[in-house]
N, C-alpha and C positions, 0 to 999 in steps of 0.2 A: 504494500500500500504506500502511497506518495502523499505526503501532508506536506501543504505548502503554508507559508508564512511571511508576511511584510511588518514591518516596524511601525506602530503609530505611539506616539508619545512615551519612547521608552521600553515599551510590551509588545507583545509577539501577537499577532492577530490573523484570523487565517485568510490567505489571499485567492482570488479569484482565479487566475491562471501565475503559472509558474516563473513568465518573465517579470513579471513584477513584484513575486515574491523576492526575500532578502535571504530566508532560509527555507531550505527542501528537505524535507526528513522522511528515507524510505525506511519503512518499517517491515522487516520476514520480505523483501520486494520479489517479486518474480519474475523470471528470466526477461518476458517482457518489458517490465518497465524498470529493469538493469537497464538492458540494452536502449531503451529509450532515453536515460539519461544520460548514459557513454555516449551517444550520438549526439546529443543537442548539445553538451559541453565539448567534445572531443576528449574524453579522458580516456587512459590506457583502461584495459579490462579488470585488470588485474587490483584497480583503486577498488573494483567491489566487488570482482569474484572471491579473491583472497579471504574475506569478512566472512565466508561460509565455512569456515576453517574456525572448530570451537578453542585448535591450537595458536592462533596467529599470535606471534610476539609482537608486541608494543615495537611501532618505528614512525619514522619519520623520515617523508621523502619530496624531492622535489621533481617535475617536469614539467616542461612547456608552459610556464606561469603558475602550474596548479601544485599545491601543496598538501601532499595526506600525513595526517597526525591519526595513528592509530594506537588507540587505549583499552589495556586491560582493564575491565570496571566488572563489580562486583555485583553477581547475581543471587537472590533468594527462591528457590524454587516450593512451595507451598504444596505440594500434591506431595503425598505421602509416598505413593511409588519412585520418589525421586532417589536415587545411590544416594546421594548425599546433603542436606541442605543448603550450603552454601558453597558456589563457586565463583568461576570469573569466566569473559567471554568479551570476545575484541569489540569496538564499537568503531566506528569510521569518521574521522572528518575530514572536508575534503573544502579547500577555500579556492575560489574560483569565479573571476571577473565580478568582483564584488559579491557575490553570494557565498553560500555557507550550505553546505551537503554532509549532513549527516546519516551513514547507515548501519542498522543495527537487524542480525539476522535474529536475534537474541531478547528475549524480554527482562527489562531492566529500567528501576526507576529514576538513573540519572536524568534522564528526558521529561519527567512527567510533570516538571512541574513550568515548564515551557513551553509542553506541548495545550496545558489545561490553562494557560497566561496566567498562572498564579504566582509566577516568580518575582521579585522586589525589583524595581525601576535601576536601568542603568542604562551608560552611554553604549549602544550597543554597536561593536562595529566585530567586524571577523576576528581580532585578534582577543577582544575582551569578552567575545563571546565564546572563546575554545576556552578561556582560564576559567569563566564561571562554567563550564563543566568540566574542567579538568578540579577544579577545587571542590567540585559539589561530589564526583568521584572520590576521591579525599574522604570527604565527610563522611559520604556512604560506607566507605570502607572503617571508617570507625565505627561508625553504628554498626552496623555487621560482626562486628569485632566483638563489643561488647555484649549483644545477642550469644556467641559465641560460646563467651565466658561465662556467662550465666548461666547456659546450656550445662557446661561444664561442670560448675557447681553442684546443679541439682543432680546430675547423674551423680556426682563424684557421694552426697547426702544418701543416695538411691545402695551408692554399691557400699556404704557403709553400714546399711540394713541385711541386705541379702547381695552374695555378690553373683552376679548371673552372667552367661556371657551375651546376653540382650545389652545389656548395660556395656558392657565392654567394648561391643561392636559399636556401639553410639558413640563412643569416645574416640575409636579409631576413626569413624568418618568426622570428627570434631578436627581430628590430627588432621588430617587429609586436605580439609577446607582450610586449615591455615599455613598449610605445605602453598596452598593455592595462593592465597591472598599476597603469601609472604614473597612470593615469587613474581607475582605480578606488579607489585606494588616496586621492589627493584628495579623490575624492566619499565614502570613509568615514569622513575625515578630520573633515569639516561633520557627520555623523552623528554621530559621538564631543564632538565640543564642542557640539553640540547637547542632546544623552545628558548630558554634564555640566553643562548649564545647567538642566537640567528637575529641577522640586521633586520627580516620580515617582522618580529614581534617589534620591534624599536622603533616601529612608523606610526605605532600607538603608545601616548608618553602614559597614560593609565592603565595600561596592559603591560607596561615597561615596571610599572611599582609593584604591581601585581604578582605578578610571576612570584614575588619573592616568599608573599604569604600562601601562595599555595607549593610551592617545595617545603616549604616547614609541615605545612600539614601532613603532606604528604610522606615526611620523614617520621612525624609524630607515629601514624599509622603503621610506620614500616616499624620502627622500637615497640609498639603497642603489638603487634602481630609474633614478634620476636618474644616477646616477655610471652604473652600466652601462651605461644609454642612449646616454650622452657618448662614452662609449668606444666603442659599437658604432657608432654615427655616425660619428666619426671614423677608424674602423678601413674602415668603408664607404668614405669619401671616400677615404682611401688606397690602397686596393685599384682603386677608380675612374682616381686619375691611374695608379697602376700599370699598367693595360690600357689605358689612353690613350697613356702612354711608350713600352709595347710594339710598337703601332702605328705610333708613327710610328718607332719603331725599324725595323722590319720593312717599313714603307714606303720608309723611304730607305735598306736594303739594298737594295731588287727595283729603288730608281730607279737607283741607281751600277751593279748587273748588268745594266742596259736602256740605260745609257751605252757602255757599256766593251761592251758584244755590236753596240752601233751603230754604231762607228767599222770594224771588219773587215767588215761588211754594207757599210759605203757604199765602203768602198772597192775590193770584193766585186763590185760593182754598177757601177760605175763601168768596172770591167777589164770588165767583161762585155756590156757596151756595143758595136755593131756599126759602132765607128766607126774610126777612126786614130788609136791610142795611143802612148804613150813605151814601149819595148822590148817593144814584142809581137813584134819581131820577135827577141827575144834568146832561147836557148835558160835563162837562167837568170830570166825573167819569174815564171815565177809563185813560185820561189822568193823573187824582190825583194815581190813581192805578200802573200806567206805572213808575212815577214819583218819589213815597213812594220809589217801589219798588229797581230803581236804586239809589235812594239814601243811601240806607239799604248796598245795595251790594256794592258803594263805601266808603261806611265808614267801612264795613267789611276788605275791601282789603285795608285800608290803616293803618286800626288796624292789622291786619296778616304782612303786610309791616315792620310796628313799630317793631312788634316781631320776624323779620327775619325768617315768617316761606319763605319765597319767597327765 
């Protein structure tokens, strides 16, 4: 789908045909109307095939006038069938004879508040318009973040009750999404100091100050990402020797009850024997047999006792 946009006082409003629009934002677009707007701009193919690729690394390229800034930004997938809650997924911009091309194969709310003109007044020109989504990306990714963590928590409350490997599995995709974020947010990182070394951002002196607050953010995010990593790492490896201790807990309970059940068997076995034994001919036999026997088994268990295997 192709949502076009012109500028009335500041705000994004949606425009009638697309030459008079300022901004074009295709959204999941189909081959179609790709191909329709490679042809009306002349842009290489490759400015939007590439974006169908949920691998594409963050870059930043130049041809023919036109400039693609391509960003890793962070998605929340809400349908429970999803592998994982959260990940990330390239999004397009592409500046080009005064307009602004944004595509995104990928559903994702850095756009949404642009697209519904609910976003706060500014001078908007191409350059100040890729930093307020490069920094609104930023933001998302700390909210993300912090969702994240609180995830984390209440599992981590969850396997302090019962430890199940439901719970386990949740934590490993908890790791996963911030293997994600944490990588993506590096590779925007080269973007952003790239963006600020290029003479194209410097022909807007407020998109020139800018830049600066959205690399902070954006580094914020990247230590924010890295601190929770640490923690979910090591909350992992915790819970790891945890169900390791368990085990041999629980192994050297079942060995001390396979001791202590073995001495009345063998002795058990022994009286039962079809030979000539010590008072078999007593009428108080198998009481002495009954008798040995538990007394064997409780000096076992009070020596395993001693030794804390209990």
């Amino acid at each position: 789908m192709i949502h076009t946009y012109k500028v009335v006082q500041q705000r994004f409003v949606p425009s009638i045909t697309a030459d008079e629009a300022f901004w074009i934002h295709l959204e999941n677009p189909s081959t179609e109307e790709a191909d329709k707007i490679l042809k009306k701009y002349d842009l290489p193919e490759d400015f939007i095939t590439d974006l169908q690729d949920a691998d594409e690394n963050s870059r930043m390229e130049y041809e023919d006038g036109a400039v693609l800034i391509i960003l890793r930004v962070p998605i929340y997938y809400k349908h429970r069938s999803a592998s994982i809650s959260f990940a990330t997924a390239p999004l397009g911009i592409i500046a080009i004879q005064e307009k602004l091309i944004t595509v995104s194969y990928y559903d994702n709310e850095i756009l949404t508040q642009y697209l519904d003109g609910k976003h706060r007044s500014f001078e908007i020109t191409q350059q100040s318009f890729i930093l307020n989504i490069t920094l609104r990306t930023a933001i998302y990714y700390l909210k993300f973040l912090k969702e994240i963590n609180r995830r984390t928590t209440q599992i981590e409350n969850e396997l302090h009750q019962s430890m199940r490997n439901k719970e386990l599995i949740r934590l490993l995709r908890m790791e996963k999404s911030l293997v994600f974020f944490n990588t993506s947010l590096k590779s925007n990182e080269i973007i952003l100091e790239r963006l600020q070394r290029s003479r194209w951002l410097h022909i807007d002196p407020e998109a020139e100050d800018m830049i600066d607050d959205v690399i902070i953010e954006n580094k914020q995010a990247i230590e924010m990402a890295n601190i929770y990593s640490s923690i979910l790492s090591g909350m992992m490896d915790a819970f790891a020797s945890m169900i390791s201790n368990n085990l041999n807990v629980v192994m050297k309970f079942l060995t001390s009850i396979t001791i202590i059940l073995a001495l009345p068997t063998l002795i058990a076995s022994i009286y039962g024997m079809n030979v000539h034994l010590p008072f078999q001919e007593s009428s108080f036999a198998f009481a002495f047999v009954m008798g040995l026997s538990i007394c064997l088994s409780i000096i076992l268990v009070l020596v395993f006792i001693r030794k804390k295997y209990f």
